[in-house]
C-alpha positions as CSV (number, residue, x, y, z in Angstrom):
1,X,77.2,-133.9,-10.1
2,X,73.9,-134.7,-11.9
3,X,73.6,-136.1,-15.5
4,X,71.9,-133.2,-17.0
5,X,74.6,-130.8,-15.6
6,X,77.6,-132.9,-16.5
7,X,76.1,-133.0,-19.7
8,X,75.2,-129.2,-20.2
9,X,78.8,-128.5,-18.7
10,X,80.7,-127.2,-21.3
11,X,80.3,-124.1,-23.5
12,X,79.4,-125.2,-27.0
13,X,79.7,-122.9,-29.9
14,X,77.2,-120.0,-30.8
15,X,74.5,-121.1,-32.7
16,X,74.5,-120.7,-36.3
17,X,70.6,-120.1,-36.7
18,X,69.4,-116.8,-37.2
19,X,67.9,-115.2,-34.1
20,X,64.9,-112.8,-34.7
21,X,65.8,-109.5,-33.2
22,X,64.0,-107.6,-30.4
23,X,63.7,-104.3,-33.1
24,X,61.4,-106.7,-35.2
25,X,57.2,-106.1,-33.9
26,X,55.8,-109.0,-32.2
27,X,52.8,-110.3,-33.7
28,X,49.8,-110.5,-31.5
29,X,47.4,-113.1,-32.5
30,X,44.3,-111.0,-30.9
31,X,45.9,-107.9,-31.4
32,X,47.9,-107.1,-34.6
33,X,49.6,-104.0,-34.4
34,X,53.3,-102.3,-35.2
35,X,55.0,-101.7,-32.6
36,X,57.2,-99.0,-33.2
37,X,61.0,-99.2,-32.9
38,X,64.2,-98.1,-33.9
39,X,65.9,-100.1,-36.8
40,X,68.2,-102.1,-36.1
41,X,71.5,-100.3,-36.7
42,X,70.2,-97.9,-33.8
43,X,71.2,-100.2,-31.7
44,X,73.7,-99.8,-28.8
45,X,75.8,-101.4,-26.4
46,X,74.7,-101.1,-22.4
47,X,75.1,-97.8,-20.7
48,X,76.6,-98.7,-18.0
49,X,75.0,-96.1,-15.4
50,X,71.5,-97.4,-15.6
51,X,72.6,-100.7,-13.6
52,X,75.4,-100.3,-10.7
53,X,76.7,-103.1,-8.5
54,X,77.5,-102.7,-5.2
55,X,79.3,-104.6,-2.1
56,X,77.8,-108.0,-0.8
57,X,75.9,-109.1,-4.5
58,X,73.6,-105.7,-4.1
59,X,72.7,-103.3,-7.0
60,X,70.7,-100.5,-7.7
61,X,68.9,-99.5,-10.9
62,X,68.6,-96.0,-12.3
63,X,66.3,-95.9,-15.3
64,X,64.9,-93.5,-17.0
65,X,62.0,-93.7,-19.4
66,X,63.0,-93.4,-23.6
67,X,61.7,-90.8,-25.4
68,X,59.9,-91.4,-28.5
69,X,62.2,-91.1,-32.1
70,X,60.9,-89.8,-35.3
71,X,60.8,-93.2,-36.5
72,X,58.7,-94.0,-33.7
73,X,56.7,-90.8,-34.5
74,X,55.8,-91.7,-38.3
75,X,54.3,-95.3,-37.5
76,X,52.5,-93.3,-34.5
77,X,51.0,-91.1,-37.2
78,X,50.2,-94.3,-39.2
79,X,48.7,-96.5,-36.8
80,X,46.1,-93.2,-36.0
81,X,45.0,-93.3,-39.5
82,X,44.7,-96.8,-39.8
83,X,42.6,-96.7,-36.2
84,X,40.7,-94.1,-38.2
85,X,39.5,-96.4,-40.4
86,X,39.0,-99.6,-37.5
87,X,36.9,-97.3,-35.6
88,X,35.4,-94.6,-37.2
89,X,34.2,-91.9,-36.0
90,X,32.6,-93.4,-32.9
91,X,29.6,-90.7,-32.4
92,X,26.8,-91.9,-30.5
93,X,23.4,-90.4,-29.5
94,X,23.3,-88.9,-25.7
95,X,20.6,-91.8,-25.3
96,X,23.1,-94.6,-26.3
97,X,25.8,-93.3,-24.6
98,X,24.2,-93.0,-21.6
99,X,22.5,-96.2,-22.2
100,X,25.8,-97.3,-22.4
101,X,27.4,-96.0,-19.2
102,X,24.3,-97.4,-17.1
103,X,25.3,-100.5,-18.7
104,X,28.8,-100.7,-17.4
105,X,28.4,-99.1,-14.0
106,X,25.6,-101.9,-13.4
107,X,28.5,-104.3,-14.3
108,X,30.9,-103.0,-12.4
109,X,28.0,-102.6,-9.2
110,X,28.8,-98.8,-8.9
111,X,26.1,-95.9,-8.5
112,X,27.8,-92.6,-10.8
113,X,29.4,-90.2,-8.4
114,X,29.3,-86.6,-9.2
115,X,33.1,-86.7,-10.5
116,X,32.0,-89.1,-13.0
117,X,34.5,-88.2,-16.2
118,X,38.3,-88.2,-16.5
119,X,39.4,-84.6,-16.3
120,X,36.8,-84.2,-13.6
121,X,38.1,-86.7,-11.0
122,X,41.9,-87.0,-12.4
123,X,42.4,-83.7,-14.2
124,X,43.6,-83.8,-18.0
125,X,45.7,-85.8,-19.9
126,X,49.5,-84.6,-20.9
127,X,51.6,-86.1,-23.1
128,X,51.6,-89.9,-24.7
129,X,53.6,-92.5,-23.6
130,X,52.5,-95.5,-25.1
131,X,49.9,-97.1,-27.4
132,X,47.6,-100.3,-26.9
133,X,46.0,-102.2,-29.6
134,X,42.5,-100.0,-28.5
135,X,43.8,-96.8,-28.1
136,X,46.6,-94.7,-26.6
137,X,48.1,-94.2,-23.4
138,X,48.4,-90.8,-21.8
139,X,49.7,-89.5,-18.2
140,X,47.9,-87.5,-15.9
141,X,49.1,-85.1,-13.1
142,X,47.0,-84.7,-9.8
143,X,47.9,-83.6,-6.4
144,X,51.9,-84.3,-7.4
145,X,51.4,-87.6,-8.4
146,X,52.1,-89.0,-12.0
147,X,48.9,-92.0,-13.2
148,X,49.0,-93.6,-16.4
149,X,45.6,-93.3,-18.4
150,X,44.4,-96.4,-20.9
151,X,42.1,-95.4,-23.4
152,X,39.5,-97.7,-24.6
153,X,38.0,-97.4,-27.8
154,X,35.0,-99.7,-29.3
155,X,35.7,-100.9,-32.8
156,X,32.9,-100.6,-35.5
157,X,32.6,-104.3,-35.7
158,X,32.5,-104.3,-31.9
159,X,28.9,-104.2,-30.6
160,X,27.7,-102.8,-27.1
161,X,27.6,-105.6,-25.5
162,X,31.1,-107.2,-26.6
163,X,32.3,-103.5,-26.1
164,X,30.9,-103.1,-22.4
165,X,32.2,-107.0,-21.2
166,X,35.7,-106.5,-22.7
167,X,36.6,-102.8,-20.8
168,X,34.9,-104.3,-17.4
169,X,36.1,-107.9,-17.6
170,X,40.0,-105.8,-17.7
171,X,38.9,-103.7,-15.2
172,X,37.6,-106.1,-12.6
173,X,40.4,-108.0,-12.8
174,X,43.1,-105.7,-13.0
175,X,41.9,-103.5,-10.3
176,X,41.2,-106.7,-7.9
177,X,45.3,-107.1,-7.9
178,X,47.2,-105.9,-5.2
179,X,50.8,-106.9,-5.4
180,X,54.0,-105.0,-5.7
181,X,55.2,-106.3,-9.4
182,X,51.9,-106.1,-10.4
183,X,50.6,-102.6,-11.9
184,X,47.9,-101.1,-9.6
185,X,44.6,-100.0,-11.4
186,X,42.4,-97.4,-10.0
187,X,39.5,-96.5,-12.1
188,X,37.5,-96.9,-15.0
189,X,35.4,-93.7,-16.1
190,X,34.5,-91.8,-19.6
191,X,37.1,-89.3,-21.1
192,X,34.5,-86.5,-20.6
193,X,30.7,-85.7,-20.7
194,X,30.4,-86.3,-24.3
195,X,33.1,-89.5,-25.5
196,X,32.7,-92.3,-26.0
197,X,36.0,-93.2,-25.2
198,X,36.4,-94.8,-21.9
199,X,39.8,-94.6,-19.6
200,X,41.4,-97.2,-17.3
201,X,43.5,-94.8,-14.2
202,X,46.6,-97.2,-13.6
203,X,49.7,-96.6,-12.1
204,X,52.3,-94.7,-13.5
205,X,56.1,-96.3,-14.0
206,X,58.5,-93.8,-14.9
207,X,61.3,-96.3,-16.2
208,X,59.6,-97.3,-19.4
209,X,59.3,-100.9,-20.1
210,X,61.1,-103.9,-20.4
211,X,61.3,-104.1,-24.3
212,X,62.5,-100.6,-24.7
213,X,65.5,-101.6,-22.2
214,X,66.4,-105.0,-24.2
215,X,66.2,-103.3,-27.2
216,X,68.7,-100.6,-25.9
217,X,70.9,-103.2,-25.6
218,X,72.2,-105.2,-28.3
219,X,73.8,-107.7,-26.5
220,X,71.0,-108.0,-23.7
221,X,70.8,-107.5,-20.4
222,X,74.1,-108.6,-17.9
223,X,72.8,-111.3,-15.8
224,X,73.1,-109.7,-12.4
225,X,70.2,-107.6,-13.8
226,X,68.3,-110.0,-16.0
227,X,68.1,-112.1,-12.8
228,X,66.6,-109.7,-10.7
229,X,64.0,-108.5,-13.4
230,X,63.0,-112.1,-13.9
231,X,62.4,-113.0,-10.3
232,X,60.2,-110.2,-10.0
233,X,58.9,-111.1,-13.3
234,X,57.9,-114.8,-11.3
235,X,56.7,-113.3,-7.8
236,X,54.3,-111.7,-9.9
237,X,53.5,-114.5,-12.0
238,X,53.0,-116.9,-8.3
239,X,50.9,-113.8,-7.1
240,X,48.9,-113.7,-10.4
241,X,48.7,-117.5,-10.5
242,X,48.1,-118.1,-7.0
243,X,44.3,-116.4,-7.4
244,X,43.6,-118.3,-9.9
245,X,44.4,-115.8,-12.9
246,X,46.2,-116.7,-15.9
247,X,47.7,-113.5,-17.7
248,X,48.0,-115.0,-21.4
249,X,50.1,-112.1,-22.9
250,X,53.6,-112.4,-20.9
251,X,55.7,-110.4,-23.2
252,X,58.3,-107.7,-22.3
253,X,55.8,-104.9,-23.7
254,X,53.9,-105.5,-20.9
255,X,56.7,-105.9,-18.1
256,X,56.7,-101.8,-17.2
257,X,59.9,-100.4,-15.0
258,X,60.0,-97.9,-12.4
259,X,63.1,-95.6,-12.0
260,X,64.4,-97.8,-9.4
261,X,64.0,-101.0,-11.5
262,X,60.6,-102.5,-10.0
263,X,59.3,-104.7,-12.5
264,X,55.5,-105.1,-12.8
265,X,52.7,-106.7,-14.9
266,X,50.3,-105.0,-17.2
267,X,47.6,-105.2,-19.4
268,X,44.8,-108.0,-18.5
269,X,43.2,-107.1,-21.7
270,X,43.2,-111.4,-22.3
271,X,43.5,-112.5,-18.6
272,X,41.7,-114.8,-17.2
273,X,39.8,-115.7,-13.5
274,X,39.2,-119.6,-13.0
275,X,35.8,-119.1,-10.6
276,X,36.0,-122.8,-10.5
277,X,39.0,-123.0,-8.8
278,X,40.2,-125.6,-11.5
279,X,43.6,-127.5,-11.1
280,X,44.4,-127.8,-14.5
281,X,43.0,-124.0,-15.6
282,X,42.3,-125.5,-19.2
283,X,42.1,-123.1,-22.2
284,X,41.8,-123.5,-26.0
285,X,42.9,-121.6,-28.7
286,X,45.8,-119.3,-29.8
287,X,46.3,-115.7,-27.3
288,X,49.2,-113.7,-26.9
289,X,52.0,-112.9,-29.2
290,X,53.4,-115.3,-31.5
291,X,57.0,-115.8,-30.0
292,X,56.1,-116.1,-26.3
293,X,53.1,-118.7,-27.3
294,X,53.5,-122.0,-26.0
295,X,53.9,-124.9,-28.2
296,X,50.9,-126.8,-27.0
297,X,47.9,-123.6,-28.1
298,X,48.9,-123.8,-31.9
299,X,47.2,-127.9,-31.1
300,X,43.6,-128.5,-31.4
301,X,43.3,-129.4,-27.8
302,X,42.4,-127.9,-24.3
303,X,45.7,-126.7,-22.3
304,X,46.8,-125.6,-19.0
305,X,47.0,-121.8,-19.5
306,X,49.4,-121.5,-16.3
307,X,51.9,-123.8,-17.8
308,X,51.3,-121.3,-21.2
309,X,52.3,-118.3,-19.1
310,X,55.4,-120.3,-17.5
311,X,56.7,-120.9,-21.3
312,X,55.9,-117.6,-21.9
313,X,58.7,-116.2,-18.5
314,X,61.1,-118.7,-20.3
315,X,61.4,-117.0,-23.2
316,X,61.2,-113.5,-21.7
317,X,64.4,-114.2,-20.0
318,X,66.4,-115.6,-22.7
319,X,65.3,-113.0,-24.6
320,X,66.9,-110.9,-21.6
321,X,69.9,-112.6,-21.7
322,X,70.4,-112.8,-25.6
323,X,68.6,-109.3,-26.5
324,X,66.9,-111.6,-29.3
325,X,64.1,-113.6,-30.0
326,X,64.3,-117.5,-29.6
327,X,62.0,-117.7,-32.9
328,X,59.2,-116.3,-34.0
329,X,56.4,-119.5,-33.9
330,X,57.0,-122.8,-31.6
331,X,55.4,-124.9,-34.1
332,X,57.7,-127.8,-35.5
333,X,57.6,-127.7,-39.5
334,X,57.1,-124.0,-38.9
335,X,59.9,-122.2,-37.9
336,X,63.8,-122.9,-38.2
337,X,64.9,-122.3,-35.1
338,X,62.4,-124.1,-33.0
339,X,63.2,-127.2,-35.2
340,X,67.1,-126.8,-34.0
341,X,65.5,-126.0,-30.1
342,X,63.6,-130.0,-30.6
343,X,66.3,-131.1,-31.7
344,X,69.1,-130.2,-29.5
345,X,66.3,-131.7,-26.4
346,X,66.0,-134.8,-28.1
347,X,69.8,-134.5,-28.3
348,X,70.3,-134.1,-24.2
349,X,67.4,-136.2,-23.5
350,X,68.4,-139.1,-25.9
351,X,71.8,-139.2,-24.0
352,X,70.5,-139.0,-20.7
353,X,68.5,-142.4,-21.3
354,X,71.7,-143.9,-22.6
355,X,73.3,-142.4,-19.1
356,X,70.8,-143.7,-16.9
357,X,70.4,-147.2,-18.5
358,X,74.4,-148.1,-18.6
359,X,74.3,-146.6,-15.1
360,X,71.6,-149.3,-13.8
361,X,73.3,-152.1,-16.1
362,X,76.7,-151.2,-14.3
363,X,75.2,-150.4,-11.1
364,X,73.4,-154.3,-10.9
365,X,77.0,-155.6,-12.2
366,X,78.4,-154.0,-9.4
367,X,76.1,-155.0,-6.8
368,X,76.5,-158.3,-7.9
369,X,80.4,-158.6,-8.0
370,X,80.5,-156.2,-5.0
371,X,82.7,-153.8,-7.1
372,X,81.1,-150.2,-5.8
373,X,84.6,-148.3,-6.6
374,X,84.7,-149.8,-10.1
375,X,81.4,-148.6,-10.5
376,X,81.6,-145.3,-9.5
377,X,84.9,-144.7,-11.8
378,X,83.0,-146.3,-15.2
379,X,80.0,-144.2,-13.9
380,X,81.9,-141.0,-14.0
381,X,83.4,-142.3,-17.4
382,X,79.8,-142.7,-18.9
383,X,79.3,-138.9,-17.6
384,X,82.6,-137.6,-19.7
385,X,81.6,-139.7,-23.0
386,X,77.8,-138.8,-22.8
387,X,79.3,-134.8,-22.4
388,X,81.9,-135.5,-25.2
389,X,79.1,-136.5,-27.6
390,X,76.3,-133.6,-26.7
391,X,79.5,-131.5,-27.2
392,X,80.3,-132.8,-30.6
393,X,77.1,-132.8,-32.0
394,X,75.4,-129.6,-30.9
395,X,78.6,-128.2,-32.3
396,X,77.8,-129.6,-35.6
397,X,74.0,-128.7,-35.7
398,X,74.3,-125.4,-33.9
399,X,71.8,-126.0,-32.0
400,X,72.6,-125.5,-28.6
401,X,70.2,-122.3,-27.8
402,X,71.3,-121.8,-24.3
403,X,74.7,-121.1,-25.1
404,X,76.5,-118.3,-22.7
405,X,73.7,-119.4,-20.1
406,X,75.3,-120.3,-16.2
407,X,74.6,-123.6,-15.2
408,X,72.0,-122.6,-12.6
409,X,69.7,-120.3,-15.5
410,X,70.2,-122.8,-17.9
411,X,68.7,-125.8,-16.0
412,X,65.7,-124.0,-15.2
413,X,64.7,-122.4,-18.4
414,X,65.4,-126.0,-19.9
415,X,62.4,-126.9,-17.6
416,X,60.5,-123.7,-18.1
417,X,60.4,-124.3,-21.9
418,X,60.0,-128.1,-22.0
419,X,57.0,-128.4,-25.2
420,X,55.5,-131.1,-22.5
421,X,53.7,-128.6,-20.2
422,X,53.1,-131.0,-17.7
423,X,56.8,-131.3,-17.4
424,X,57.2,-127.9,-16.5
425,X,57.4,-126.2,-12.7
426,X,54.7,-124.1,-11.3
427,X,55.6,-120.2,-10.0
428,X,56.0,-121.1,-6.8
429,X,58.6,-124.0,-7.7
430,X,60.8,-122.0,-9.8
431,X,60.9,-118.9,-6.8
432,X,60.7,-122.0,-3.9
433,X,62.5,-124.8,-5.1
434,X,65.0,-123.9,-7.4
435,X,68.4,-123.6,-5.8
436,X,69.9,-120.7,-7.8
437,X,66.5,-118.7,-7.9
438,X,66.6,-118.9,-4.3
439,X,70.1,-117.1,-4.0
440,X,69.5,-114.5,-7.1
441,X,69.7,-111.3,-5.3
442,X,66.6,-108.6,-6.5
443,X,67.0,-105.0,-5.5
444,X,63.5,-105.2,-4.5
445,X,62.5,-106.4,-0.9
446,X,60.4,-109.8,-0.9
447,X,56.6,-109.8,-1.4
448,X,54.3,-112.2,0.1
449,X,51.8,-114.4,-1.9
């Protein structure tokens, strides 16, 4: 048995810092918007029916998506008046918006085919089902066969130019991806003959997404179905990284569900390409939403945006497993409970050094007086003592975070959310290397890289 799992062995007591809840909006540093939810007193336990297990470790999902409430409803109605005022009216002279359309076709390398508009190609737009920060989202019926439309709207601080390289830089990447837990994008065409409003054809998932299932349950997800949605969650993270893409934005708003309980990612409004074909995939500056941001963006320096995005799957699943935020800023000084998450890993990590250098002192003693049984009994003595003490004091600071976790989850997310990025795995380690990723069980057959 290793030292970090003899000292992570025992269940320590639930921490006594306050959680932030799932209900609460996230606050997107590029994008600040409510996101609309039920309070908290809405809340329920599991239903049962939406995840079945069945013999040999299978399961099936059977989700449906939520339908909207009237609280949900009134901040709809609020957020379209405050877009009012963020955009105007958005008229534009036939000159300009043509101007405009040449503009992004040339981008994109297309000639204008004679089904040039939305409700020419793809018919009209039904009901809402969602809201970005630039507009709403919409489905669409054609030939029996459900798409999600994307509206994009240009802001009246926005100008052409920024307006025309934001929609296409989403588009080119987004519709590059093919990969089963990543959302499939079709096409990128005006609203109509007249709009200005431009709309991104996607796939449509009819299980809602993976917010709107945590929040249903107060308690989170059970693991057999946490683990499943978060090794999709990585194969689609490899995929992603794999071509050189960081996402940037990994939060469960954009994890969308079908029916069956195919996970896949959206929205590359802030993704990334390295042409370069860089190693280290160095960024600066803070993107995404503030509790799934990596400790290393709110510093002054150039990061590894991959390593960002593996923080980022960290957090998604303990927020899977806990139905709760970790904290709402990993900034030290900043936030409560990130102080208690340093803490308690200088806590394990302080012990393991004290482990591993009584172990060599003990081991050399040993070697010397040729005393290998002795050492291996004071050895596993040093392992009970150093679990006694992590025991007893992250009882007394309440700080153990993982709490609940299974041995297996709970190593890897320790890695997956270490604030030294460079200590962290890549994709392809936590789906290839880890031992209990390897045996979590997905309802999903295996896609290839």
């Amino acid at each position: 048995m290793g030292v970090f799992q003899t000292l992570f062995q025992s269940q320590q007591q639930p921490s006594s810092s306050s959680s932030y809840n799932m209900a609460e909006p996230n606050h997107n540093i590029l994008q600040q918007e409510v996101s609309p939810s039920s309070p908290t007193s809405q809340r329920h336990s599991m239903d049962t029916s939406r995840f079945v297990m069945h013999g040999n470790h299978q399961h099936s999902h059977h989700l449906t998506s939520p339908t909207p409430s009237k609280l949900s409803s009134s901040l709809n109605d609020i957020m379209d008046g405050w877009r009012g005022l963020l955009w105007g009216d958005n008229k534009m002279s036939p000159d300009a918006l043509q101007e405009e359309r040449s503009a992004v076709d040339t981008t994109l390398k297309r000639t204008p085919s004679k089904s040039y508009y939305l409700d020419q190609k793809w018919g009209n737009c039904q009901e809402i089902i969602g809201r970005g920060a630039y507009g709403k989202i919409r489905v669409i019926h054609k030939n029996e066969t459900f798409y999600a439309v994307k509206e994009f709207r240009k802001k009246n601080s926005e100008s052409p130019k920024r307006f025309i390289q934001r929609i296409t830089n989403e588009y080119q990447i987004a519709s590059s991806l093919h990969h089963k837990h990543v959302i499939q994008t079709f096409d990128l065409l005006p609203l109509n003959e007249t709009s200005p409003i431009y709309c991104q054809v996607m796939e449509y998932c009819d299980g809602g997404d993976l917010f709107a299932l945590i929040f249903e349950s107060a308690d989170g997800l059970i693991p057999a179905e946490a683990n499943c949605f978060f090794k999709q969650l990585m194969q689609g993270v490899d995929y992603l990284h794999h071509h050189h893409i960081v996402h940037r934005d990994l939060k469960p708003e954009n994890l969308l569900l079908s029916s069956n309980g195919c996970l896949k990612i959206s929205d590359f409004d802030t993704a990334l390409v390295d042409e370069h074909d860089s190693k280290n995939h160095q960024q600066a500056g803070l993107v995404g939403s503030e509790p799934y941001i990596a400790p290393e963006q709110f510093e002054p320096y150039e990061y590894d945006a991959m390593m960002a995005d593996i923080w980022s799957c960290g957090i998604i699943y303990m927020a899977m497993r806990t139905g709760n935020q970790m904290w709402q800023v990993a900034k030290q000084g900043d936030d409560e409970d990130y102080d208690r998450y340093i803490k308690f890993r200088q806590l394990i990590d302080g012990e393991r050094q004290k482990v591993k250098r009584e172990r060599l002192q003990r081991r050399q003693m040993a070697l010397e007086n040729q005393c290998d049984r002795e050492w291996t009994e004071k050895r596993e003595v040093d392992m009970i003592k150093a679990r006694e003490a992590i025991k007893k004091r992250a009882k007394e600071d309440g700080c153990d975070v993982f709490h609940g976790l299974e041995m297996g989850p709970k190593r890897l997310i320790y890695r997956m959310l270490d604030p030294n990025p460079n200590k962290r795995p890549t994709a392809k380690e936590v789906i290839n290397s880890n031992e209990w990723m390897v045996n979590v069980v997905t309802c999903q057959p295996a896609s290839s890289t």
